[in-house]
C-alpha distance (Angstrom), angle and dihedral (degrees) to the residues before:
residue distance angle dihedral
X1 . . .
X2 3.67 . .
X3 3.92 125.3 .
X4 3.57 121.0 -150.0
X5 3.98 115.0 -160.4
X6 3.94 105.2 -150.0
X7 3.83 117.9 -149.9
X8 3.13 104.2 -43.1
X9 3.92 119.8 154.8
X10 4.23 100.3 -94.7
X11 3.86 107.2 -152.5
X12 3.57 111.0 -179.4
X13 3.74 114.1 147.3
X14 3.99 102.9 -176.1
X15 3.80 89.7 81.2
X16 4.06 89.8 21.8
X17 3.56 105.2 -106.4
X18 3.56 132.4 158.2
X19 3.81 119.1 138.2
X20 3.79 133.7 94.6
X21 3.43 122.2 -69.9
X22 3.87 149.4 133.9
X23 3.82 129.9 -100.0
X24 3.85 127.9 -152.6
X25 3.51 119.1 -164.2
X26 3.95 129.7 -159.7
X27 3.93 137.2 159.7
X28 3.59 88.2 5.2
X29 3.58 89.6 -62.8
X30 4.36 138.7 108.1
X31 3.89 97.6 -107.2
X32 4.02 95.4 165.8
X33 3.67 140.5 29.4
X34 3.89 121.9 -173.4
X35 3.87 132.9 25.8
X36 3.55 109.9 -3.0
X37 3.68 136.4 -174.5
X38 3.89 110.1 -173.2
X39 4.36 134.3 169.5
X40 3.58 123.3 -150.9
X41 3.95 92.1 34.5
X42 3.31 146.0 137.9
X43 3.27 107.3 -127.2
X44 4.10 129.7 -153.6
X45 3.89 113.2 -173.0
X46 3.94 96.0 -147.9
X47 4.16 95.4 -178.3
X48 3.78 105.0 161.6
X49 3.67 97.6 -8.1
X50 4.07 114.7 112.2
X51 4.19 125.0 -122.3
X52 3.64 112.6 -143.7
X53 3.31 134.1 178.3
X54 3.88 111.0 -86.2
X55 4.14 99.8 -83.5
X56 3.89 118.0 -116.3
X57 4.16 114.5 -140.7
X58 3.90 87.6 -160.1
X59 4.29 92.6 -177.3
X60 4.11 113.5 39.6
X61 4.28 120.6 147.9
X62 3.76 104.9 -143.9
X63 3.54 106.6 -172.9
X64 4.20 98.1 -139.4
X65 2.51 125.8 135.9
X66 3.75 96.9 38.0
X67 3.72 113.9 16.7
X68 3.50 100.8 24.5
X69 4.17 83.9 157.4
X70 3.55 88.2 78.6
X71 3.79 95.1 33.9
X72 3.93 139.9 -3.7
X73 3.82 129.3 -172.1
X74 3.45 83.0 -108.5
X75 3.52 112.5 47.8
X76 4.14 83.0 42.5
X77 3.67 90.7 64.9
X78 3.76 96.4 45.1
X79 3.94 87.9 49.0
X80 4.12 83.5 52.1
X81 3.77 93.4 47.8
X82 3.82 90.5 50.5
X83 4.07 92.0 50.1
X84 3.55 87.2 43.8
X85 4.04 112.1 -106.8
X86 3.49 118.2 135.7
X87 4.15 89.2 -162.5
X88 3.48 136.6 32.1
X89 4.10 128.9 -167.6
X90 4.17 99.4 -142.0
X91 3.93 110.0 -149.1
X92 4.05 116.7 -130.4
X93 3.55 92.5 -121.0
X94 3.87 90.6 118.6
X95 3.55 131.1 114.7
X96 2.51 113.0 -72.6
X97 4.11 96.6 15.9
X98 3.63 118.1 -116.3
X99 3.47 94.5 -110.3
X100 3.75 107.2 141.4
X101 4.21 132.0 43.0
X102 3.66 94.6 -96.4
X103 4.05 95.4 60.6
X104 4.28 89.2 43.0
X105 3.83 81.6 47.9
X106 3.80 93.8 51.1
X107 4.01 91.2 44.2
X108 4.02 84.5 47.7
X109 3.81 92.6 49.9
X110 4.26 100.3 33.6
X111 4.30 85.5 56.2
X112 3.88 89.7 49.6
X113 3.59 84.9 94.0
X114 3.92 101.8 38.3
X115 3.93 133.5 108.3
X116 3.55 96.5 -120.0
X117 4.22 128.2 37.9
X118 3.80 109.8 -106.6
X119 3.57 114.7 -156.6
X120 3.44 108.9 -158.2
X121 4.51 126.5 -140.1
X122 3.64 121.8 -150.8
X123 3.41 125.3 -138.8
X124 3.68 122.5 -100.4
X125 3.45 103.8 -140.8
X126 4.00 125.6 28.3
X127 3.76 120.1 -86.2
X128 4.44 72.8 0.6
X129 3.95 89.5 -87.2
X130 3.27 99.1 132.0
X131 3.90 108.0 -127.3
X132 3.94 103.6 93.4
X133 3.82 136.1 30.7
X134 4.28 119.0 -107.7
X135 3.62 114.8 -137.6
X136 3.68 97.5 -81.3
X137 4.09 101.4 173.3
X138 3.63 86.0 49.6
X139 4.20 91.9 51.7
X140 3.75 88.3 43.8
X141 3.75 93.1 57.5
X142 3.62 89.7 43.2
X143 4.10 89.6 56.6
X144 3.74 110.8 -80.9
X145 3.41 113.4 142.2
X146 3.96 102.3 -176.1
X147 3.52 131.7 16.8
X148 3.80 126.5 -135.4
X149 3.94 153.4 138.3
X150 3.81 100.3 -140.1
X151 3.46 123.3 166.1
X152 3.89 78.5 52.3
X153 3.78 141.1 33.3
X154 3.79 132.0 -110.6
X155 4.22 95.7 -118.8
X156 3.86 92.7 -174.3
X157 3.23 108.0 83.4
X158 3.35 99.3 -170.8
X159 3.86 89.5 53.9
X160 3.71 87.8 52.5
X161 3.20 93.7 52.0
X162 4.28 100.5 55.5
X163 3.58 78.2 52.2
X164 3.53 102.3 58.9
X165 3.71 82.3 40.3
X166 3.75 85.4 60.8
X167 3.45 110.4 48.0
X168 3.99 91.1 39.6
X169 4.07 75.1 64.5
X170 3.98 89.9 52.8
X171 4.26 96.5 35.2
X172 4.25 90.4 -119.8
X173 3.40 118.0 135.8
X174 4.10 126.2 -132.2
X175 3.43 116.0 -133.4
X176 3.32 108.6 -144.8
X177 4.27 131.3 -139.9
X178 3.92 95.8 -161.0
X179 3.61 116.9 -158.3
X180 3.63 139.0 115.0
X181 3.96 110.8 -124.4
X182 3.71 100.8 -153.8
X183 4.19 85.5 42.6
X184 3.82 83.8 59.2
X185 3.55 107.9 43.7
X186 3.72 96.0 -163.4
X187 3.98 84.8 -76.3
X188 4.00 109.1 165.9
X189 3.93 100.2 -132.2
X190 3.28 140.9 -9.0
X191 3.26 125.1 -31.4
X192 4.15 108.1 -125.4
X193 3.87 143.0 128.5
X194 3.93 82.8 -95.5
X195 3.89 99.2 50.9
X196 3.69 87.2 41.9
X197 3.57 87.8 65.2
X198 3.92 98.1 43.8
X199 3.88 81.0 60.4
X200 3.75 91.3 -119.8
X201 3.83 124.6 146.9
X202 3.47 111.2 -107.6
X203 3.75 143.2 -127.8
X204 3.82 125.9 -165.2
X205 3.11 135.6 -131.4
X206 3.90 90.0 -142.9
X207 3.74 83.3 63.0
X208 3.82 89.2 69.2
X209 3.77 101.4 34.3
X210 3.99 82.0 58.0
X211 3.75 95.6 58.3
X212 3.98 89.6 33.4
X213 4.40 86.2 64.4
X214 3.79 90.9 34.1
X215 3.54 90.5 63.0
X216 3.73 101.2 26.3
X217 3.75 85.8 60.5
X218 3.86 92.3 48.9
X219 3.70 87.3 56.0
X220 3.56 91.2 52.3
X221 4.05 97.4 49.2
X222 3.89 82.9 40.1
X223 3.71 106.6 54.2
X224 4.09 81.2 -143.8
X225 3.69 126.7 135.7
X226 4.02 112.5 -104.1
X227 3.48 128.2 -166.7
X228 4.10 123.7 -166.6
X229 2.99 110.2 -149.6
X230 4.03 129.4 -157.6
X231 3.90 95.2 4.5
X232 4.16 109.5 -160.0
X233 3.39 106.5 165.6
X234 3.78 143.2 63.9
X235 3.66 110.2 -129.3
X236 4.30 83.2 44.0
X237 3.54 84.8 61.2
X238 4.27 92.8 45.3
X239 3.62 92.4 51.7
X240 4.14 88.8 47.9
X241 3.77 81.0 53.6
X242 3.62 96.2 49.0
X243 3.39 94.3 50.7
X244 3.41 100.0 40.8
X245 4.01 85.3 59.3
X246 3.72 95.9 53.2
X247 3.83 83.3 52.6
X248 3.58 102.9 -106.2
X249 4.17 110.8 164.5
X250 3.92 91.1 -110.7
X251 3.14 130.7 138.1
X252 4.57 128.3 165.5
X253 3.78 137.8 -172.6
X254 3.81 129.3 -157.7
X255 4.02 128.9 -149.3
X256 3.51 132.5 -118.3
X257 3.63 96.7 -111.2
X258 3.82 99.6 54.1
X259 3.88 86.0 48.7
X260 3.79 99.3 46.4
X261 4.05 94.5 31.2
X262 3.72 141.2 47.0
X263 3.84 139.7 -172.6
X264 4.18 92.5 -86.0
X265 3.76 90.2 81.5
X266 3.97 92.8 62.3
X267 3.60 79.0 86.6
X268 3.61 88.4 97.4
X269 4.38 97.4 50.3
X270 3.86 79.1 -136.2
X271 4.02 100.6 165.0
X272 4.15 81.4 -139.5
X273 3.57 93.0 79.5
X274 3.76 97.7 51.1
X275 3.45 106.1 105.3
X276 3.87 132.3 146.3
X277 3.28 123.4 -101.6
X278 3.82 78.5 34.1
X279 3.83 135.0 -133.1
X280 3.96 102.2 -78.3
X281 3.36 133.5 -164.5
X282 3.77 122.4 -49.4
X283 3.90 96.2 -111.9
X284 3.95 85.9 53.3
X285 4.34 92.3 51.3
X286 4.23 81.5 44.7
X287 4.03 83.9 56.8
X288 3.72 98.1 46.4
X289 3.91 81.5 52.1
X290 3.73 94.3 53.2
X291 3.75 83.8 48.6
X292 3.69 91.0 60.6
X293 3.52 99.1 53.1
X294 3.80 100.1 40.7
X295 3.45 99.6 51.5
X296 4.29 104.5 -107.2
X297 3.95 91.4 105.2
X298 4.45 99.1 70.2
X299 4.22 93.0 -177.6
X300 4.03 138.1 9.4
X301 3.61 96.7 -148.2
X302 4.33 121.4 177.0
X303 3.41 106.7 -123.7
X304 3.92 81.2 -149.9
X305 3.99 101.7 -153.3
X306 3.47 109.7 -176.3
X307 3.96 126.0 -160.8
X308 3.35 139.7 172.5
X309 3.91 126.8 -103.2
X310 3.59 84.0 -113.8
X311 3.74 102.2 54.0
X312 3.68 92.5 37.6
X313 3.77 105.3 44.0
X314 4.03 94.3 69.2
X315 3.69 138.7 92.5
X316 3.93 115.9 -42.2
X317 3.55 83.6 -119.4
X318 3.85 99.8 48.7
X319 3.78 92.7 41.2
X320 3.65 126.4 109.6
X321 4.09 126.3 -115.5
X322 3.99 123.6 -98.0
X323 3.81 149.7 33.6
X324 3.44 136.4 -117.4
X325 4.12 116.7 -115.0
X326 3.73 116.4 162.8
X327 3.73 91.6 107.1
X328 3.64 109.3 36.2
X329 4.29 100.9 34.1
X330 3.90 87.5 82.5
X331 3.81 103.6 55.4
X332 4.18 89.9 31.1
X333 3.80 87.1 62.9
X334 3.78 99.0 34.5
X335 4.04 83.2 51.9
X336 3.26 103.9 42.5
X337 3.92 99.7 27.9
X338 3.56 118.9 29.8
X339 3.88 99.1 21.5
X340 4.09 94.2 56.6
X341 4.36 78.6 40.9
X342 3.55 90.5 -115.3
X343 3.43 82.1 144.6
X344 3.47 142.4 4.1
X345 4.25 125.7 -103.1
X346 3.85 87.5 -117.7
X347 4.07 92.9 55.8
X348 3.65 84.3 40.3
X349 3.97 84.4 52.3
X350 4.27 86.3 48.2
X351 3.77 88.4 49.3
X352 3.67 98.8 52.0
X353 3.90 111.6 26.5
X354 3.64 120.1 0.3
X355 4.11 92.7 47.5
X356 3.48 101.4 46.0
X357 3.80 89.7 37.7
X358 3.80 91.8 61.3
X359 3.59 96.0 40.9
X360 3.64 93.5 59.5
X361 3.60 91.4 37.1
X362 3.91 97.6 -123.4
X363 3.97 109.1 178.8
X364 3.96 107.4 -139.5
X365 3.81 100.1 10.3
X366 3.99 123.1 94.9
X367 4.04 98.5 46.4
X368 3.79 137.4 59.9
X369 3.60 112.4 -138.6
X370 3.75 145.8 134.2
X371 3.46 116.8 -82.7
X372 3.84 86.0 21.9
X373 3.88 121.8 111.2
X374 3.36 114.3 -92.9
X375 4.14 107.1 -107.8
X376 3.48 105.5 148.3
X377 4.12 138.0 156.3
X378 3.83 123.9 -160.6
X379 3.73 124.3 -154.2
X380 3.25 126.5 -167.6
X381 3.73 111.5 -151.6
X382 3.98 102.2 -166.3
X383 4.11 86.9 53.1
X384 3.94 107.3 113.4
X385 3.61 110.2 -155.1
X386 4.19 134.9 177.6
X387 3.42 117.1 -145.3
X388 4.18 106.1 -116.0
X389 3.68 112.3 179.3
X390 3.64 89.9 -164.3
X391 3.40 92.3 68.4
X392 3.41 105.7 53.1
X393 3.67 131.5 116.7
X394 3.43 98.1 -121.0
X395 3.37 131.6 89.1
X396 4.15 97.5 -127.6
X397 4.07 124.1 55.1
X398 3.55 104.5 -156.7
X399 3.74 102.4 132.9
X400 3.89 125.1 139.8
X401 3.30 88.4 -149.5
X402 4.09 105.6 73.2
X403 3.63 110.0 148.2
X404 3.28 103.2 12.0
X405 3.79 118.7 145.5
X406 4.31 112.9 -144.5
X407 3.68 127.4 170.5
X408 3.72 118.2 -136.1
X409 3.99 121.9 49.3
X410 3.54 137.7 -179.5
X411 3.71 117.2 -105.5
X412 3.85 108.7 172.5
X413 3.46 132.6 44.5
X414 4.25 118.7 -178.4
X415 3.79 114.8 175.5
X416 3.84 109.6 -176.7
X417 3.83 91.2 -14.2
X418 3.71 97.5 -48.9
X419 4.04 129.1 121.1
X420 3.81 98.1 -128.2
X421 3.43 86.5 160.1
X422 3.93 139.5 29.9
X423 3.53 139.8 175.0
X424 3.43 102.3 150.6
């Protein structure tokens, strides 16, 4: 069947469009751009609602194989759909880590049948220990798109750096989880005057600006493309900058919930707001904001970490790292972002789709035009939503964001031509 996209506001800024317009799509594919008349269609009436770009997630943990109670491939991709992303890059964190061809080629050939595309990343490092290289041509031809160890750094530096040396050899990029173990000290949150007197272990932010120059600097002796991934702290983000100036290939993205959220709402010991990197201070989330708007910050990206009640719902102490945000990050950064004109919908477009599509160099994602296939995300930016965690999609409900109430929401999802998602 064809779908015809009614005037709805296009914003697309890889070939610099933003302007109303209508959108046919056939065979999976954009056919027509402008003012359409068409039989035999289904139509969408898109009046004041914004087309994007189908939005990239470019760092999710789904827990398959290995925990699939707290998250399978499948119910992943139907959590994506809902948030509206039409692709996901799944971290090797699993268990155990996809750190061979076989494992990418079961990720490849589990998401055949999913909503959403889920590009998988290898693991650096076998079994992601850090001490020898996987077989990273042989996980790139089986479909991995980026190579990395997160949930973890690579502490050999030397063995980071053959890597680097390898995939500059192959064009990936390695996404990097900067931190500096023995910085950290397994501390719970960050470490600050006002954690201090919570009586909670702490983590500093020196601990990631370490691993941040470490690997920046590897990137510049290199030549190899290096990604930062879940930036929390300020002087992480000026050394990005620096580097980024003396034209180092480096790019970063930074989550929802160390943009929207800082360290004062530990208050509470809910296990929700344990998250790693953790919530800093609230000059460092005012930083990562200023990042946003000037340009330093290239993606927000989820880091969707799914767990189950069970793991989640203990002691602060005893709980594990990360939230899930596949189906909140759209309508937190519409809110809180485009809405108070923070930014604009084509920077949000940058943020969420064209960025993250270039950096993982996905062919056909990150632009809307003819000839293109049809990946596309509609938000609509009157919609007034409240964040319900028993609603969601996904099989695990540990959001910090409960309750919340956010204007703007996604309400259609089309990957490859297909309505994967509708609330229209």
């Amino acid at each position: 069947m064809r779908i015809l996209l009614k005037e709805g506001r296009v914003v697309s800024p890889a070939n610099r469009i933003d302007r109303v317009m209508d959108i046919l799509i056939e065979d999976g594919e954009i056919k027509e751009m402008g003012e359409i008349q068409c039989e035999n269609c289904r139509v969408y009436n898109l009046e004041r609602k914004v087309v994007f770009p189908g939005l990239i997630d470019m760092h999710v943990h789904f827990r398959e194989p290995g925990r699939e109670d707290a998250e399978s491939i499948d119910s992943g991709a139907d959590a994506a759909a809902k948030g509206g992303f039409v692709a996901v890059a799944m971290m090797p964190n699993t268990n155990p880590p996809i750190d061979d061809p076989l494992r990418v080629r079961f990720v490849v050939e589990k998401s055949r049948s999913a909503k959403v595309f889920i590009f998988p990343v290898g693991a650096l490092t076998k079994g992601r220990k850090g001490q020898e290289l996987a077989e990273l041509y042989l996980m790139a031809r089986e479909g991995a798109v980026a190579f990395s160890d997160d949930g973890s750094p690579v502490e050999n530096s030397l063995v980071l750096r053959r890597g680097l040396e390898y995939l500059l050899a192959i064009d990936l990029p390695y996404l990097s989880h900067a931190e500096d173990l023995q910085l950290s000290q397994e501390g719970l949150v960050n470490e600050s005057p006002f954690t201090a007197r919570l009586g909670l272990r702490g983590r500093p932010w020196v601990s990631e600006a370490v691993g941040v120059s470490r690997d920046v600097l590897l990137a510049e002796f290199t030549g190899a493309k290096v990604h930062i991934q879940h930036v929390s702290s300020r002087r992480a983000l000026d050394i990005i900058k620096e580097a980024k100036d003396r034209g180092v290939k480096v790019t970063c993205e930074v989550t929802p919930h160390h943009l929207f959220l800082d360290e004062r709402v530990l208050e509470s010991f809910d296990p929700n707001f344990k998250m790693n990197p953790p919530l800093r201070t609230p000059e460092d989330r005012e930083a990562l904001l200023r990042g946003v708007k000037d340009g330093t910050v290239d993606v927000i990206a989820t880091d969707h970490a799914p767990h189950s009640w069970d793991d989640k719902e203990v002691e602060f102490d005893a709980a594990p790292f990360g939230v899930v945000g596949l189906e909140t990050a759209v309508s937190l950064v519409w809110d809180r972002l485009v809405h108070r004109r923070v930014i604009s919908p084509k920077r949000f477009a940058e943020l969420l789709s064209v960025n993250p599509a270039r950096i993982l160099g996905l062919r056909g994602f990150g632009i809307i035009e003819k000839g293109y296939p049809a990946h596309i995300t509609v938000v609509d930016p009157k919609k007034e939503v409240t964040v319900d965690r028993e609603s969601f999609a996904s099989r695990s409900r540990n959001t910090p964001f409960h309750g919340w109430r956010l204007k703007g929401a996604p309400v259609l999802t089309i990957v490859e031509g297909e309505v994967v998602h509708s609330a229209i």
